[in-house]
Every structure is written in structure tokens, then in C-alpha cells.
N, C-alpha and C positions, 0 to 999 in steps of 0.2 A: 504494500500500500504506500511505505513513504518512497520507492521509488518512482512507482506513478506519479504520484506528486512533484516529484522532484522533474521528471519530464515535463509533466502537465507547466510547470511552471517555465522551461525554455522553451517552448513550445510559443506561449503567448507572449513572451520578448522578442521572439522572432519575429512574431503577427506586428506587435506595434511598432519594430524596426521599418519593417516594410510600410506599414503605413506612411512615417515618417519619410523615409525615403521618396515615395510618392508624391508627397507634399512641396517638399525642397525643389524636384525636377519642377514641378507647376508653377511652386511662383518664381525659379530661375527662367522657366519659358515666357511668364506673364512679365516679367523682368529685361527680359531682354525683347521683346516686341514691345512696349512702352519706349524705350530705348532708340527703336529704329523710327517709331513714329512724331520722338520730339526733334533729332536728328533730319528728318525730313523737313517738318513745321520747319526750323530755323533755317534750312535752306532756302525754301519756299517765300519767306519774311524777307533773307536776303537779296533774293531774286526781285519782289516787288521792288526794294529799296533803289536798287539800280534803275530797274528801271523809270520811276519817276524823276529821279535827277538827270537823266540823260534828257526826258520829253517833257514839253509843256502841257500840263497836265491842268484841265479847266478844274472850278470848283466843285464839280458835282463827282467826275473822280477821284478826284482826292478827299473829297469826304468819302468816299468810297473805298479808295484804300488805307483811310484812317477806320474804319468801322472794322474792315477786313485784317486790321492790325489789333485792332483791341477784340474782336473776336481769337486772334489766334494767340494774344498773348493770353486771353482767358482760358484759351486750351492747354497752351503751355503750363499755366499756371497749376490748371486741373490734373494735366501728365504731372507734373513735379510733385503736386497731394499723391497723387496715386505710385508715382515711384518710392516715395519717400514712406505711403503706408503699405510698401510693398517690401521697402529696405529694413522697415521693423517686422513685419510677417515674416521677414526670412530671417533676421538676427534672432525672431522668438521663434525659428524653425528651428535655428540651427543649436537653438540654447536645449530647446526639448530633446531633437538630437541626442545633445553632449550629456546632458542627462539621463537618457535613453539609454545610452553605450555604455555609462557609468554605471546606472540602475543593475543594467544587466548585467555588467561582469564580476559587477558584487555581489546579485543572486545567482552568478554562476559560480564562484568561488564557495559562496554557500552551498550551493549545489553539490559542488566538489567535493565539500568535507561531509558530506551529509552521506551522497555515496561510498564515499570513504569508508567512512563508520558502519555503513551498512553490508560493506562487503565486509571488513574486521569482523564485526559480530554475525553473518552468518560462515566464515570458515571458522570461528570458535565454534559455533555450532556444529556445523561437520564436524570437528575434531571430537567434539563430547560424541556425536552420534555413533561416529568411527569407536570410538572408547566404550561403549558400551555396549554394542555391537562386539566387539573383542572378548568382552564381560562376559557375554551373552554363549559364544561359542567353547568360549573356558570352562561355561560351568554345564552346557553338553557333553562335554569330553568326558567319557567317564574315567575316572581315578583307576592308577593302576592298581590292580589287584596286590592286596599287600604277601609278603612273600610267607610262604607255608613254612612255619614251625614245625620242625622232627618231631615227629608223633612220639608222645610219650607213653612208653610202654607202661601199662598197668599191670601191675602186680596180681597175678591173680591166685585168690589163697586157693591152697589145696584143696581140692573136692574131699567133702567126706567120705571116708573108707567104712566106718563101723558103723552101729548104731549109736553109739554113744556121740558119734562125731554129728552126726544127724541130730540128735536131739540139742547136742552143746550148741550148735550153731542156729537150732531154732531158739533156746533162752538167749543167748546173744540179740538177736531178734528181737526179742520182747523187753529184753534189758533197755536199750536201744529206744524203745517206743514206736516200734514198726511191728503193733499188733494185727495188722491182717496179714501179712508176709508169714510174721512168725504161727499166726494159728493154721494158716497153709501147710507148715512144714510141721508142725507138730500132727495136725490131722493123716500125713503123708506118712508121717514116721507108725503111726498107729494099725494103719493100714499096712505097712512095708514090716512093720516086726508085731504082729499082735501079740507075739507071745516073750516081748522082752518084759525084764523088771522094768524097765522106766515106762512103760504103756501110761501105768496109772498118774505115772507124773504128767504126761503128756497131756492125756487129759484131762488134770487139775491145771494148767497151765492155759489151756483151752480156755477154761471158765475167764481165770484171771483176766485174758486179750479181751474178752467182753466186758468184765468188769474195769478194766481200764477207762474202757471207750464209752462208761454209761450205758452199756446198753446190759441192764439189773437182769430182765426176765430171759435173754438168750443164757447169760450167768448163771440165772439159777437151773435152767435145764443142761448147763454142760457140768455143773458141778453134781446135780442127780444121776447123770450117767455115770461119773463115776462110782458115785458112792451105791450105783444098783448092778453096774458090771465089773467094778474091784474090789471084793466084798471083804479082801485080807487084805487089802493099800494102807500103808500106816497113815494115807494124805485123807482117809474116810473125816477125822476128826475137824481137819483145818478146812477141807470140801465143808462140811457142815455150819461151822463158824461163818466162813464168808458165804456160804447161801441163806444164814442169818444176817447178814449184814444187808445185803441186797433183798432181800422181802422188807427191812426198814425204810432202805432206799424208798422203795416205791407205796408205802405209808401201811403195808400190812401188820402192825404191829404184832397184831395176836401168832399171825407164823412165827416171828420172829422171836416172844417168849418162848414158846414151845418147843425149835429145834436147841435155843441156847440153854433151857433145863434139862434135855436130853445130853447134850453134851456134858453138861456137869453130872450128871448120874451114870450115863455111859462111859466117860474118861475123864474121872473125878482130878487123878494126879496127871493130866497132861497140862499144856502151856494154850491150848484152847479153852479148857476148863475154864481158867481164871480170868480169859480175856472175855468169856461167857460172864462170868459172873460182875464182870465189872460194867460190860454189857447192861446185865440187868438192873443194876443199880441207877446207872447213868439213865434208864428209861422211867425206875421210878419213882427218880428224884423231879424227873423231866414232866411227870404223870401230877407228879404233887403240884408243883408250880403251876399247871395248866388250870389245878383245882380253885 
């Protein structure tokens, strides 16, 4: 847009040059045919002049050529008005002119630096565009792939060989708190040896993975399994205790005195006994307070 302008603007310097120039040729032609016409007159005056001094010239001629002399000095007169407003129309031509020429090479100068400036601030522009355009391609590229680290061997523990190595590795398991992994390998183990001693641990162990995880009533049916299919397990007592514990869990109280007096009258001098009896105190002291 400011370039247009900037044209638009020599463009009509141009127009009024010309105009002006126009002007100057017409009143130098009006100028110079003025010129040839008082040039003539004064001949012509000369001419009369001779010849009445040369001939006897009666009165009515010479008032004749007095009339014809005062008519043409009043023409002369009239040419001299009109050269004379003819010699200021051109000096106020030529002043417009000079102003003219001047106007415009000082709105061409402006012109200049305006283009100037305009062509500066659009190759900055290029450069930024260029520049981001570059940006633009960099960040298409994709990244070289970073380089591959020597795979680091894992250690892998020994497979179990026994049974024993099978059940150790599922209480690792459970120690761990990866009770569904470990109730997998314990349940596996059960199945792969039914007939070893640790069976019944296994599945006292079982119970525990659910008791862990809250989930009380899957507990209490893995810990009845054992204590209805290991009926010589030395784990019947502690099966018992924690299937007392989990029927409290889930607000059965009355299971819960029952199997713990069971326990004190069936295995008075075990370490279940007394955790029974402490059990029961803690419910009915719990009982009173509620009262």
C-alpha cells in the first residue's frame, strides 16, 4: 500500500509538470506574436511619418493621420498592457515552474527514502521468513535415533529343582506382597506334590494371600480347606485363629467367639490359645463400652 502511494504520488508531479510546461510554450507563443505585431505598428507609424514630411498634406489629412497616430499609439499602448501582463504571467509561470521542480524533487527524495525503508523492512522480513522456514524443517527432521545400550544380561535365579525350592520361592512371593503370583505357585505346588509335608503349609498360606488383600470370606474358605483336608497339620490351630479373625473382619461376631473358645479348649497350651483369649477379652471389653 505505501508503495502505491508512493507512485501514486510521482505520478501527479508528473501531471502538473506537464501542465506547466504547457502553459510557458503558450504565453512564450502569445509573447512572441505580440512582439511581431508592435514591431510592425512602429514601422507602419514610421512609414506614415515620412511620408507627410516629404508631401503637402491638406488639413483634413493630417487630421487624419493625427487620429490614425493616436489610434495606433493607443494600440501600442494596449500591446505594451498586454506584453507587460504577459511578462508577469510568464515570470508567475516560471516561479510555479521552479516550485514545481523543487516540490517534486523533495517529494521525490521522500519518495526515495520511503522506498528505501520499504524495501529494508521487507528483506528483514524475508530473512525472518527464511528463518523460520529453516525452524520449521529442523524440527521435521527427525532426531537421530539414540544409540542402543548393550543389553544387560539378567541374572536369572535358578529354577527350582525340589519341592521345597517351589514352595520357598512361593513364601518369597508372599513375603514380597505379590499375593496373587505367590497363591498361583502355592496352589501349583499343591497340585504338583499333594502328598509332601508342606501341602498343608501351602495351603495355610493360601488363606493368608486373601487375607492380605481383604478379601475375609475367600480366607475363610481357604483356611476350612485346610483344616477339613489336613486333619494332622500342626497349622489346624493358627488356620483357626485367623479364620476367627476374618469372620470379625466382616462383623460376625458370634463365629468369631465360638471358633476362638474352641481353640482354647482344643489347644489350651498353644500360642493360638492365648492370642484366643486375648481375642476374647478385647471383644468384651469392646461389648461393654458399646453398652
Amino acid at each position: 500500500i505505501s508503495l502505491c502511494v508512493v507512485f501514486a504520488g510521482c505520478v501527479a508531479s508528473s501531471t502538473d509538470m506537464q501542465i506547466l510546461q504547457n502553459d510557458l510554450v503558450s504565453l512564450t507563443n502569445r509573447y512572441n506574436a505580440q512582439q511581431l505585431e508592435l514591431k510592425r505598428l512602429r514601422a507602419e507609424i514610421k512609414k506614415l511619418r515620412a511620408s507627410s514630411e516629404e508631401s503637402s498634406l491638406n488639413k483634413e489629412t493630417f487630421n487624419a493621420l493625427r487620429e490614425g497616430q493616436v489610434a495606433l499609439n493607443d494600440r501600442i499602448d494596449s500591446l505594451s498592457r498586454d506584453l507587460q501582463a504577459l511578462q508577469n504571467s510568464t515570470e508567475e509561470s516560471l516561479f510555479r515552474i521552479e516550485k514545481a521542480v523543487s516540490e517534486a524533487e523533495t517529494e521525490r527524495a521522500v519518495n526515495r527514502a520511503q522506498i528505501d525503508q520499504l524495501l529494508k523492512e521487507l528483506n528483514e522480513l524475508k530473512a525472518r521468513v527464511d528463518a523460520i522456514n529453516n525452524r520449521l524443517a529442523s524440527l521435521k527432521t527427525p532426531p537421530p535415533p539414540p544409540a542402543e545400550k548393550p543389553a544387560q544380561k539378567v541374572e536369572e535365579k535358578p529354577k527350582p529343582q525340589t519341592p521345597e525350592d517351589f514352595y520357598n520361592l512361593a513364601l518369597e512371593k508372599l513375603r514380597a506382597g505379590k499375593t496373587v503370583e505367590a497363591r498361583k505357585d502355592f496352589e501349583d505346588f499343591i497340585k504338583r506334590y499333594p502328598q509332601s509335608d508342606l501341602a498343608d503349609n501351602a495351603q495355610y498360606w493360601i488363606g493368608e494371600s486373601y487375607y492380605k488383600e481383604g478379601n475375609y470370606e475367600d480366607a475363610i474358605l481357604a483356611y476350612d480347606a485346610l483344616i477339613k483336608n489336613y486333619k494332622d497339620s500342626n497349622k489346624i490351630a493358627a488356620a483357626k485363629l485367623k479364620q476367627a479373625y476374618a469372620f470379625l473382619q466382616i462383623g460376625d461376631k458370634n463365629a468369631t467367639e465360638i471358633i476362638l473358645k474352641e481353640i482354647i479348649k482344643n489347644y489350651p497350651k498353644s500360642e493360638e490359645a492365648n492370642l484366643a483369649k486375648k481375642k476374647l477379652e478385647e471383644i468384651k471389653k469392646a461389648g461393654s463400652k458399646n453398652k
